[in-house]
DSSP file (Angstrom, degrees, kcal/mol; ACC not computed):
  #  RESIDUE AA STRUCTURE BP1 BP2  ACC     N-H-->O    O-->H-N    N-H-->O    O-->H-N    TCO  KAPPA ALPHA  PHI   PSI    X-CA   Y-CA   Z-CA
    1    1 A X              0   0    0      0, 0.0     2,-0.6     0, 0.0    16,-0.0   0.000 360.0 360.0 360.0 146.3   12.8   17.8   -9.3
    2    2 A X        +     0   0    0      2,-0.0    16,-0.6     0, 0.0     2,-0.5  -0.904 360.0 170.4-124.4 110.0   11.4   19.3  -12.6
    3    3 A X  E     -A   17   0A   0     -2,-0.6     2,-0.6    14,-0.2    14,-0.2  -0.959  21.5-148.1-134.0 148.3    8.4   17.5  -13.6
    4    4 A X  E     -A   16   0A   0     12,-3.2    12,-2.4    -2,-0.5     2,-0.3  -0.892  22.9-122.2-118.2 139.2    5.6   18.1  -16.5
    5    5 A X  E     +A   15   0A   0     -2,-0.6    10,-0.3    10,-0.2     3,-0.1  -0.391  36.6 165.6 -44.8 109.0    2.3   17.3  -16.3
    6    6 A X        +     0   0    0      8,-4.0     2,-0.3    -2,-0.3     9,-0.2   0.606  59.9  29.9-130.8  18.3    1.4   15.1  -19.1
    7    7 A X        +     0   0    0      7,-0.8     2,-0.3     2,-0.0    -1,-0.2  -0.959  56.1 176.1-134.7 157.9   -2.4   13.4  -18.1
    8    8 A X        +     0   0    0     -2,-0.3     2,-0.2     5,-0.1     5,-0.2  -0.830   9.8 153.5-158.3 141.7   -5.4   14.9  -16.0
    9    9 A X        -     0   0    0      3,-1.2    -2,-0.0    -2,-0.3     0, 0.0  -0.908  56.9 -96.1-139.1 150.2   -8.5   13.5  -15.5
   10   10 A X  S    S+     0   0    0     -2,-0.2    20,-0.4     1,-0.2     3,-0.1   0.557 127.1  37.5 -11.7 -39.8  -11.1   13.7  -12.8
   11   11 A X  S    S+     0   0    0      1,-0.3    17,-0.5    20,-0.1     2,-0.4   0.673 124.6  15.0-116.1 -25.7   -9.8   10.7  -11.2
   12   12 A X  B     -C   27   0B   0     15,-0.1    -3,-1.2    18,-0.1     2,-0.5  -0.994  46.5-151.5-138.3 138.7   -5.6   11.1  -11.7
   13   13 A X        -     0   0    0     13,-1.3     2,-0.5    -2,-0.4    13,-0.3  -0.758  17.5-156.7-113.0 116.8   -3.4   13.3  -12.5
   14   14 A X        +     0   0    0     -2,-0.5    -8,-4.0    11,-0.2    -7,-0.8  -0.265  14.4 178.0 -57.7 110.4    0.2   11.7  -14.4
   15   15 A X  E     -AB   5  24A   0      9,-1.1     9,-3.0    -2,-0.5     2,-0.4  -0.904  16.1-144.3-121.8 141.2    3.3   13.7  -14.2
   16   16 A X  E     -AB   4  23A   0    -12,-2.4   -12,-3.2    -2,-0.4     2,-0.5  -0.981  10.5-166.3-139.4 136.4    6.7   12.7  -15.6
   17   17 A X  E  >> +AB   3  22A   0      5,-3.2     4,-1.3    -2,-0.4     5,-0.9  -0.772  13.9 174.5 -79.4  78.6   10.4   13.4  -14.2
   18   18 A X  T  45S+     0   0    0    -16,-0.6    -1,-0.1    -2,-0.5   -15,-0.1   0.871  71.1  55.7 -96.5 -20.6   12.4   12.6  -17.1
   19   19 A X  T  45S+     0   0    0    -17,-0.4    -1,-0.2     1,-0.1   -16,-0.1   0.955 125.8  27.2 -42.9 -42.3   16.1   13.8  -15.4
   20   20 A X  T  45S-     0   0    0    -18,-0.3    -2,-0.2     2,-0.1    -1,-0.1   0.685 114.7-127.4 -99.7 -12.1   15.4   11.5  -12.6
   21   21 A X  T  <5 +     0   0    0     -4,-1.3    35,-0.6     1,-0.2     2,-0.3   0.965  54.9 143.1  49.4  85.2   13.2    9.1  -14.8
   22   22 A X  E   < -B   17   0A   0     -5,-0.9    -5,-3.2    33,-0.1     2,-0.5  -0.993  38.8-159.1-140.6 138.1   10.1    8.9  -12.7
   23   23 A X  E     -B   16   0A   0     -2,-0.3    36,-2.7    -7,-0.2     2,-0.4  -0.998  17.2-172.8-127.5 124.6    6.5    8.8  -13.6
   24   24 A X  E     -B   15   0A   0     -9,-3.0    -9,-1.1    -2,-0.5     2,-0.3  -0.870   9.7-171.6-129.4  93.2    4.6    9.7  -10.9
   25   25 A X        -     0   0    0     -2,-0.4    36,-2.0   -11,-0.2     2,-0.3  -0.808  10.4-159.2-100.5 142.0    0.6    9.5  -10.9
   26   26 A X  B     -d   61   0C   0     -2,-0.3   -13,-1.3   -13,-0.3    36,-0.2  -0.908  15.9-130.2-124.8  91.4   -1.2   11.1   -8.0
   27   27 A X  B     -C   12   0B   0     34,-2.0     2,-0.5    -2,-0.3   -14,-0.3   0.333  14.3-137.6 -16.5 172.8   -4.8    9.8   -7.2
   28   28 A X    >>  -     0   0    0    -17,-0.5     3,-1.5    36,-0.3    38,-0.7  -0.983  18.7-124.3-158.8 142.4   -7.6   12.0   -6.7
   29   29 A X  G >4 S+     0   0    0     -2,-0.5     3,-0.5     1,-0.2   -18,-0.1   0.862 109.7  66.8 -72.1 -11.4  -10.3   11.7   -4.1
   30   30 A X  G >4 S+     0   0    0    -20,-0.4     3,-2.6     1,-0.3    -1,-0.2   0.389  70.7  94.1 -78.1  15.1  -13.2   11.7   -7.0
   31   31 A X  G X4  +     0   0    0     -3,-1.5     3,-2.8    33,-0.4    -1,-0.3   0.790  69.0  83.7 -89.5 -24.7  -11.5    8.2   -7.9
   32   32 A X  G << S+     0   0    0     -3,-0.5    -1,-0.2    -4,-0.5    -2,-0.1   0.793  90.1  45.9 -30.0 -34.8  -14.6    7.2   -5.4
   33   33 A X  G <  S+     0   0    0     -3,-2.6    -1,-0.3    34,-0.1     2,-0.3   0.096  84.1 114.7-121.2  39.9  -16.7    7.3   -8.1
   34   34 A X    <   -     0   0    0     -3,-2.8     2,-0.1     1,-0.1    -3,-0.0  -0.620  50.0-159.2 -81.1 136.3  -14.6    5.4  -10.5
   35   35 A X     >  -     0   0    0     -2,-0.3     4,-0.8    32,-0.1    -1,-0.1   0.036  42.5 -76.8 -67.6-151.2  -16.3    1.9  -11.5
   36   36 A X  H  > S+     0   0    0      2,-0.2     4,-1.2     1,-0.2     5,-0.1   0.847 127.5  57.4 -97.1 -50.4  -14.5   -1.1  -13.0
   37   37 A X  H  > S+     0   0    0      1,-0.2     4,-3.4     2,-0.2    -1,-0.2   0.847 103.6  38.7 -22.2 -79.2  -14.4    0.5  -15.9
   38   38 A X  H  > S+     0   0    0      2,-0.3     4,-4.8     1,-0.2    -1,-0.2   0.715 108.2  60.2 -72.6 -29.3  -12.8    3.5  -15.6
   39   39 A X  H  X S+     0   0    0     -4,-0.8     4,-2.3     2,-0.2    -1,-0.2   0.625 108.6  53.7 -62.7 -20.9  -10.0    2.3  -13.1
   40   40 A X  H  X S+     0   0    0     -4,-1.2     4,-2.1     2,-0.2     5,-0.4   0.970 113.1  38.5 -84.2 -68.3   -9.3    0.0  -16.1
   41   41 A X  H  X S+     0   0    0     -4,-3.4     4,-0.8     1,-0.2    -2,-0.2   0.883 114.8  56.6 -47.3 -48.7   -9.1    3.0  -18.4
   42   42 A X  H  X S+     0   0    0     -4,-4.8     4,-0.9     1,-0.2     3,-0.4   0.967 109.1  43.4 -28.4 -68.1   -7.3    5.0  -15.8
   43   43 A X  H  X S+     0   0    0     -4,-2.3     4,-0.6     1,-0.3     5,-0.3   0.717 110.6  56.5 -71.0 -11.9   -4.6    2.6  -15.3
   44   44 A X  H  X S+     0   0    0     -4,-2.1     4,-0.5     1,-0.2    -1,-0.3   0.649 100.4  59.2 -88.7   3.3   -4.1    2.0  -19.1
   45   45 A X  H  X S+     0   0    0     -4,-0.8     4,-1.0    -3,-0.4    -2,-0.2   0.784 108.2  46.4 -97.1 -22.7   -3.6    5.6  -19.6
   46   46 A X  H  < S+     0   0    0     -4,-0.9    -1,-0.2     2,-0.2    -2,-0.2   0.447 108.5  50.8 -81.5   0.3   -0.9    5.3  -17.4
   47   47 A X  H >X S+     0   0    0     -4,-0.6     4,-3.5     3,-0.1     3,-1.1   0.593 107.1  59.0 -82.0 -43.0    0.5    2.2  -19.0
   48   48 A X  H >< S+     0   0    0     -4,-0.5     2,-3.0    -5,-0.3     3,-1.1   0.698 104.3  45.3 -51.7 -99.6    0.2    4.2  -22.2
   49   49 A X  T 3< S+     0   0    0     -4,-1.0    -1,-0.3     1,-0.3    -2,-0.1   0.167 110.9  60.1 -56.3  19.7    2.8    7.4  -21.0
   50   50 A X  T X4 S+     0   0    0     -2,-3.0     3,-1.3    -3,-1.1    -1,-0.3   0.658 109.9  44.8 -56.8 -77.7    5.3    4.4  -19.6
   51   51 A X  G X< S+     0   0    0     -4,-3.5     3,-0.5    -3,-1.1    -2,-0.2   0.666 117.8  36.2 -32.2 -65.4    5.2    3.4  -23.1
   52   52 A X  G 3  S+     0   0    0     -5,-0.3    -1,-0.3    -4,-0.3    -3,-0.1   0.697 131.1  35.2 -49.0 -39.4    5.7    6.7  -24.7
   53   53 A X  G <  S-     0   0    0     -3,-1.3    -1,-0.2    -5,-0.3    -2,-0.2  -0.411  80.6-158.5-111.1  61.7    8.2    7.7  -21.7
   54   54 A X    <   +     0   0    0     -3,-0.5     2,-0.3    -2,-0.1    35,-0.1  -0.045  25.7 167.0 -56.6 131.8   10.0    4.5  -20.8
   55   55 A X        -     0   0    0     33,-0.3   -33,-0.1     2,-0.2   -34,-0.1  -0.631  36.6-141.0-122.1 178.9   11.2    5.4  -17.1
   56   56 A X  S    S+     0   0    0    -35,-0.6     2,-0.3    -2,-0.3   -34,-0.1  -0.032  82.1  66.5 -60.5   1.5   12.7    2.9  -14.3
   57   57 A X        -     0   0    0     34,-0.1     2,-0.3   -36,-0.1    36,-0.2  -0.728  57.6-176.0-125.6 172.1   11.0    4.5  -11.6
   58   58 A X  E     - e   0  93C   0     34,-1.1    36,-2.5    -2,-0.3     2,-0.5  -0.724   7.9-168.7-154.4 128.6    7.4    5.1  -10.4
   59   59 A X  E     - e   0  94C   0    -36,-2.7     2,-0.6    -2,-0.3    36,-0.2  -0.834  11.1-170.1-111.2 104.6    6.3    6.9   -7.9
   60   60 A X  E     - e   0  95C   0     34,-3.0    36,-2.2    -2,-0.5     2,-0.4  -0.839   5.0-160.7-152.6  91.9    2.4    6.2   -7.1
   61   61 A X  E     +de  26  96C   0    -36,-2.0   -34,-2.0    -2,-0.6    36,-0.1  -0.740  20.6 163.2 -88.9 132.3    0.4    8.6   -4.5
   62   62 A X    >   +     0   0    0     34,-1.6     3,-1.1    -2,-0.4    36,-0.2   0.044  34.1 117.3-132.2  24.6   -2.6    7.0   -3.2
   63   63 A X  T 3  S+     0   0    0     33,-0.6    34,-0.1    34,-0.2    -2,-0.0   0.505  93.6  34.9 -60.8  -1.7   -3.3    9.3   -0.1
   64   64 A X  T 3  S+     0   0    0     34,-0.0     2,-0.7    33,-0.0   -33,-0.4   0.146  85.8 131.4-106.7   9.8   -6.3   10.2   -1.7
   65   65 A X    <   +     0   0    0     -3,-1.1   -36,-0.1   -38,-0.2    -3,-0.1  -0.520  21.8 171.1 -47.0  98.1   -7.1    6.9   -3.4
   66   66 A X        +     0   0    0     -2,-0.7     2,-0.2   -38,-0.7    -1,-0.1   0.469  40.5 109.5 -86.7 -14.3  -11.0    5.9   -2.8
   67   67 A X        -     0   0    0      1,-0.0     2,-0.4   -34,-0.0   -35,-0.1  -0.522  61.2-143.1 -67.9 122.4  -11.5    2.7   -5.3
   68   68 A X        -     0   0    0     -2,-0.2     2,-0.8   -36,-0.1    -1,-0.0  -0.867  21.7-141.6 -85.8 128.1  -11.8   -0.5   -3.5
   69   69 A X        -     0   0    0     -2,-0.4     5,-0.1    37,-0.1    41,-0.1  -0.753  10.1-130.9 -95.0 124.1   -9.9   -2.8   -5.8
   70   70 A X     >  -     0   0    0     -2,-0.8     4,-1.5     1,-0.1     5,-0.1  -0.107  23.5-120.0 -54.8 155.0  -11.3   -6.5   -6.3
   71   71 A X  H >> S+     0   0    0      2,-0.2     3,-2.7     1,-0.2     4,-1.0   0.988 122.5  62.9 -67.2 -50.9   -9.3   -9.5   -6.0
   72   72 A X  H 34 S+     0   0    0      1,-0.3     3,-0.3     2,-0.2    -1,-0.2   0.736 109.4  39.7  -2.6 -75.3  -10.6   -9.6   -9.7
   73   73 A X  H 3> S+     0   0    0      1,-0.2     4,-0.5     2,-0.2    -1,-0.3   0.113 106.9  62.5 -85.0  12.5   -8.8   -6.3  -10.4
   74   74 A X  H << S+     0   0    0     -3,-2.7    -1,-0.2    -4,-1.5     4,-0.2   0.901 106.9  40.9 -46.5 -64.3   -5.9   -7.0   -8.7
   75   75 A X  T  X S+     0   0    0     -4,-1.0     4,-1.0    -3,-0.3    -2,-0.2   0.406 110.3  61.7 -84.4  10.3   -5.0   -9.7  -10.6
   76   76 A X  H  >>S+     0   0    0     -5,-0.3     4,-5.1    -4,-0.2     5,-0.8   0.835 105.8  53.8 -71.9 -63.8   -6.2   -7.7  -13.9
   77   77 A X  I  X>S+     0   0    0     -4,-0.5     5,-2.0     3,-0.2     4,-0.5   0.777  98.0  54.8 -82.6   0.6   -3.6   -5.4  -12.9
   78   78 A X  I  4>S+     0   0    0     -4,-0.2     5,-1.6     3,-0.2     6,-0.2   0.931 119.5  35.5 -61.8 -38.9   -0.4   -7.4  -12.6
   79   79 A X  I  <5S+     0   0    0     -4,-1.0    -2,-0.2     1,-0.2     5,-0.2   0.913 127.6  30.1 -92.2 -18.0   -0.7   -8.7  -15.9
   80   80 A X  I  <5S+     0   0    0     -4,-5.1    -1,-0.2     3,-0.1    -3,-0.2   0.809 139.9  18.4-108.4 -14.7   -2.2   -5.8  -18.1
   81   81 A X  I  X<S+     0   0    0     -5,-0.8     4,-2.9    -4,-0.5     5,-0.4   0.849 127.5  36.9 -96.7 -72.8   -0.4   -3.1  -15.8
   82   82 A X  I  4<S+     0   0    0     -5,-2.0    -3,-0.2     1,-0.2    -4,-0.1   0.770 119.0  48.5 -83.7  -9.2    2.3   -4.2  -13.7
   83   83 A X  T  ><S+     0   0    0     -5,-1.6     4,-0.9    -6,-0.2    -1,-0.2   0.824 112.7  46.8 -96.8  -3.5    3.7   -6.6  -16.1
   84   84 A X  H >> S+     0   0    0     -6,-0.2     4,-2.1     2,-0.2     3,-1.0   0.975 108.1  53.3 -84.8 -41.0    3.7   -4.3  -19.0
   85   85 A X  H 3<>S+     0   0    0     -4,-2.9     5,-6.1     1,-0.2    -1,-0.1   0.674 106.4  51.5 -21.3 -31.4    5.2   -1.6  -17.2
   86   86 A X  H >45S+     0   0    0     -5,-0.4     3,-1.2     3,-0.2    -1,-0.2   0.818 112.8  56.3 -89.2 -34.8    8.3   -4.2  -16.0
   87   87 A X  H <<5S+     0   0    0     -3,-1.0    -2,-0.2    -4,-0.9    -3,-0.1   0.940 106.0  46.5 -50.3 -66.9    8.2   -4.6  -20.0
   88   88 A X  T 3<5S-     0   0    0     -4,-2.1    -1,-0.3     2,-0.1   -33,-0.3   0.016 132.3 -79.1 -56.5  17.3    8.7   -1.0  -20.5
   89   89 A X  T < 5S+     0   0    0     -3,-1.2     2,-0.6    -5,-0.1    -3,-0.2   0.427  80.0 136.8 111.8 -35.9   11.6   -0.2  -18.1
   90   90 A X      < +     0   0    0     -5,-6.1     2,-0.4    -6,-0.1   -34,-0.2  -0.542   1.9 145.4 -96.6  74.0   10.0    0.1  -14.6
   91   91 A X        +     0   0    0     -2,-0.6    -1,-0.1     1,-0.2   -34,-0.1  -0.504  63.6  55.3 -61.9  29.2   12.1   -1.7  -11.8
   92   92 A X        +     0   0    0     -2,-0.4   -34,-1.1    27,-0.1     2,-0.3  -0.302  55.8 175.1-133.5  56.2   11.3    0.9   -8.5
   93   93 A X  E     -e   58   0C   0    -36,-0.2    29,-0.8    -3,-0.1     2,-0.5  -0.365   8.7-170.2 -75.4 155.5    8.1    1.5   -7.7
   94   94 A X  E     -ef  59 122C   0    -36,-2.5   -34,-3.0    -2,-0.3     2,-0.4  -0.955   9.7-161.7-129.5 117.4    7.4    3.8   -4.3
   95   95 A X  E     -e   60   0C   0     27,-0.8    29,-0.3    -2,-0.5     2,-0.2  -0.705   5.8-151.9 -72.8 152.6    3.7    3.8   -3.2
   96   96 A X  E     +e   61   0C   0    -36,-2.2   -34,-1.6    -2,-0.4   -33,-0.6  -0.753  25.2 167.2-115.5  95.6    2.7    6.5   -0.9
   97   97 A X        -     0   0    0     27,-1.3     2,-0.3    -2,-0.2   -34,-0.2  -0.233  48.8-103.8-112.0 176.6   -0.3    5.5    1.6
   98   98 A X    >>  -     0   0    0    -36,-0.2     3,-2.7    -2,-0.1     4,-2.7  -0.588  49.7-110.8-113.4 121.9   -1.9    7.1    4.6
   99   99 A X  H 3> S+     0   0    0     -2,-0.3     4,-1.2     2,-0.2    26,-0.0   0.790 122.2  67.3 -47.8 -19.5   -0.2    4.4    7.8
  100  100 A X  H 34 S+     0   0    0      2,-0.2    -1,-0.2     1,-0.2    25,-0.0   0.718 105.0  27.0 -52.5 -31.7   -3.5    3.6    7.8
  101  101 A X  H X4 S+     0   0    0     -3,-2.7     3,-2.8     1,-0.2    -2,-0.2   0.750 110.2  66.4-107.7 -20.9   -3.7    2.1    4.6
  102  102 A X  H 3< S+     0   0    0     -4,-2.7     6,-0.2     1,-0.2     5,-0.2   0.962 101.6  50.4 -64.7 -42.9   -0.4    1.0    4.4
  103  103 A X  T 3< S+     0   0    0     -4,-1.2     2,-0.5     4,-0.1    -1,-0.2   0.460  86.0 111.4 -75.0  17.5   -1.1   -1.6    7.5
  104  104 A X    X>  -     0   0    0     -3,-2.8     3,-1.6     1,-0.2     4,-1.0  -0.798  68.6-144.0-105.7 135.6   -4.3   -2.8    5.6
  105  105 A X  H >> S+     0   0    0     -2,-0.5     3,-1.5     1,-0.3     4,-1.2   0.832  98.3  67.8 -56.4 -50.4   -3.9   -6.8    4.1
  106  106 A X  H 3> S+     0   0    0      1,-0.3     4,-1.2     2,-0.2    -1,-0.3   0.523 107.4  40.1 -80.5  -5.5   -6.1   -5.6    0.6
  107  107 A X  H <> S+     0   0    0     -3,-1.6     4,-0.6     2,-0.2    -1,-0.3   0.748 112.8  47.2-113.3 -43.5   -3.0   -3.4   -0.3
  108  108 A X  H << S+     0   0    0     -3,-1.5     4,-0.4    -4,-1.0     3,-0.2   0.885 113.9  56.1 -65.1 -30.1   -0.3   -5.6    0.5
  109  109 A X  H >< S+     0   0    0     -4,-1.2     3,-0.6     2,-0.3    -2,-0.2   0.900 101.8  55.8 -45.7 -70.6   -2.6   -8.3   -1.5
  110  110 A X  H >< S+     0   0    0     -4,-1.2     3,-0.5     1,-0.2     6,-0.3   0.905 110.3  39.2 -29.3 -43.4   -2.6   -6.1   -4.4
  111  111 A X  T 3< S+     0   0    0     -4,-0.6    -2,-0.3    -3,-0.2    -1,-0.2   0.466 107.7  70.1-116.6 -13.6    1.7   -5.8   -4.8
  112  112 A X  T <  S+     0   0    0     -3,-0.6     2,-0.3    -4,-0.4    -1,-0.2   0.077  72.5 107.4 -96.8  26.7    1.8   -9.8   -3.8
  113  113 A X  S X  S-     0   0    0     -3,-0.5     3,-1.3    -4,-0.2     4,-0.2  -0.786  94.6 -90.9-101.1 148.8    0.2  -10.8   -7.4
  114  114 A X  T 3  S+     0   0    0      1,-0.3     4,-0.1    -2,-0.3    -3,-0.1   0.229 114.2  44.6 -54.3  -3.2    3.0  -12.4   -9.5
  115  115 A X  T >  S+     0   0    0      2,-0.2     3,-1.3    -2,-0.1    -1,-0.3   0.677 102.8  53.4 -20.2 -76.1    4.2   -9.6  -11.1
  116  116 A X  T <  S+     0   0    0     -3,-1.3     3,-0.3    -6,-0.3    -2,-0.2   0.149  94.0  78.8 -86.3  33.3    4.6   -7.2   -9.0
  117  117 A X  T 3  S+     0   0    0     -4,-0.2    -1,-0.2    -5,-0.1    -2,-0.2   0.679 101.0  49.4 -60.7 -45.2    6.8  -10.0   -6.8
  118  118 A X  S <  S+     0   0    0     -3,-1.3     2,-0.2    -4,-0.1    -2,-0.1   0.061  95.1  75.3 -92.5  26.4    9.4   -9.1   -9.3
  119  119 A X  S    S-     0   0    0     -3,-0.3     2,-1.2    -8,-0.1   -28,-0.1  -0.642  90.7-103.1-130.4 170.8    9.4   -5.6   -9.2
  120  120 A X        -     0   0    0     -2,-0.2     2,-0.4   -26,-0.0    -2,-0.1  -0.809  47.1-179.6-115.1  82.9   11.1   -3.4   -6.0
  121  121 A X        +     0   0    0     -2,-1.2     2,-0.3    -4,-0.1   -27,-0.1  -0.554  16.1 162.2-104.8 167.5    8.5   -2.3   -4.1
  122  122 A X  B     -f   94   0C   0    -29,-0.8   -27,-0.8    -2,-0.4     2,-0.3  -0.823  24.9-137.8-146.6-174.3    8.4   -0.1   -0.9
  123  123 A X        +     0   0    0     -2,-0.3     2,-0.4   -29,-0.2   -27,-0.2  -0.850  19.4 179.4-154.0 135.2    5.5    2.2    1.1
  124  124 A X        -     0   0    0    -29,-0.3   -27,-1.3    -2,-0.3     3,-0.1  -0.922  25.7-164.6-143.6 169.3    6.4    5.0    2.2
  125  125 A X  S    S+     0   0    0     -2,-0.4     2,-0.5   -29,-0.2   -26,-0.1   0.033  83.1  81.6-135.0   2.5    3.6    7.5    4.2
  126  126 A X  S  > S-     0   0    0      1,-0.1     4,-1.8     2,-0.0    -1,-0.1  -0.969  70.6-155.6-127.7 116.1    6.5   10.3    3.5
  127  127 A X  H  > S+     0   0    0     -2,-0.5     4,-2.4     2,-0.2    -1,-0.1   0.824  98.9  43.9 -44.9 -48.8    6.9   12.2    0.0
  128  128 A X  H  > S+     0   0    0      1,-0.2     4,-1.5     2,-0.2    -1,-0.2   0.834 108.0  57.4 -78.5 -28.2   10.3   12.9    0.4
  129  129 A X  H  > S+     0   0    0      1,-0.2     4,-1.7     2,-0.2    -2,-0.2   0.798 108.6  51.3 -87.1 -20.3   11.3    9.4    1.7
  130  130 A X  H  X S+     0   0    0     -4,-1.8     4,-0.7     2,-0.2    -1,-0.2   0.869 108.9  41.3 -56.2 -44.8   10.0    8.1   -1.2
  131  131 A X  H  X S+     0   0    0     -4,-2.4     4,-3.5     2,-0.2    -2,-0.2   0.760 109.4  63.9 -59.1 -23.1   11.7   10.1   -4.0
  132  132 A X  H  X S+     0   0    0     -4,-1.5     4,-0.5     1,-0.3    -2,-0.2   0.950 112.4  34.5 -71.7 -47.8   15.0    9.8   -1.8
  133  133 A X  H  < S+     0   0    0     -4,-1.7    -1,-0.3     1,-0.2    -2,-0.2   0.743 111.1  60.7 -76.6 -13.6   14.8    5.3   -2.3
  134  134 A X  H  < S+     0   0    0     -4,-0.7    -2,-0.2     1,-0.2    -1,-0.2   0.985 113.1  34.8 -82.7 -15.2   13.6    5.5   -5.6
  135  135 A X  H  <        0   0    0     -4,-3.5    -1,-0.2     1,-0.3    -2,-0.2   0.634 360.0 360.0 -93.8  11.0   16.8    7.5   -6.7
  136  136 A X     <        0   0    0     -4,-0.5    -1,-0.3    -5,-0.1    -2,-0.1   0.360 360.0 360.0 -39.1 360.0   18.9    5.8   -4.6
């Protein structure tokens, strides 16, 4: 899979697959010292390069993911994230978690706000088994 870089920051870096049409942002362990703030700006910077690169897919590594998200910012990001994204094109997302985190309620909580209800999500702990459903 042939992909170019097209954000970095401290806290992510965004890469887009545009054969397979995947946008894939990969967390960073400094996202620890993200505030409210900046997780907001984060995720709109990835809302942004949807826009610009309308895909169907997303592929979303958070094995290094440190931000504890509030139920606040949960439901901040269904509407200003996961429902503009469904706006734009994106009907697959694939997380990728740690089994650790995958079995933890605050994460399944997250992906049960109304939004992303309508969207085809999975967990995967596995890189490959993740690209393999979303281009299924």
């Amino acid at each position: 899979m042939t992909t170019q870089k097209i954000y970095e920051s401290q806290y992510q870096r965004i890469f887009l697959d545009q054969t397979n049409a995947i946008m894939h942002n990969e967390w960073m362990e400094e996202s620890i010292q993200m505030d409210e703030a900046d997780f907001k700006s984060e995720l709109m910077k990835l809302v942004g390069c949807i826009a610009e690169h309308p895909v169907k897919r997303q592929l979303i590594d958070t094995l290094n993911f440190r931000f504890i998200v509030s139920p606040q910012l949960q439901e901040w990001t269904d509407v200003e994230v996961t429902k503009k994204n469904k706006m734009n094109g994106v009907k697959k997302v694939a997380l990728i978690a740690s089994q650790e985190f995958v079995t933890q309620l605050s994460v399944q909580q997250t992906l049960s706000e109304e939004e992303a209800k309508t969207l085809d999500t999975r967990f995967f702990s596995d890189m490959k088994e993740a690209k393999d459903w979303l281009l299924a």
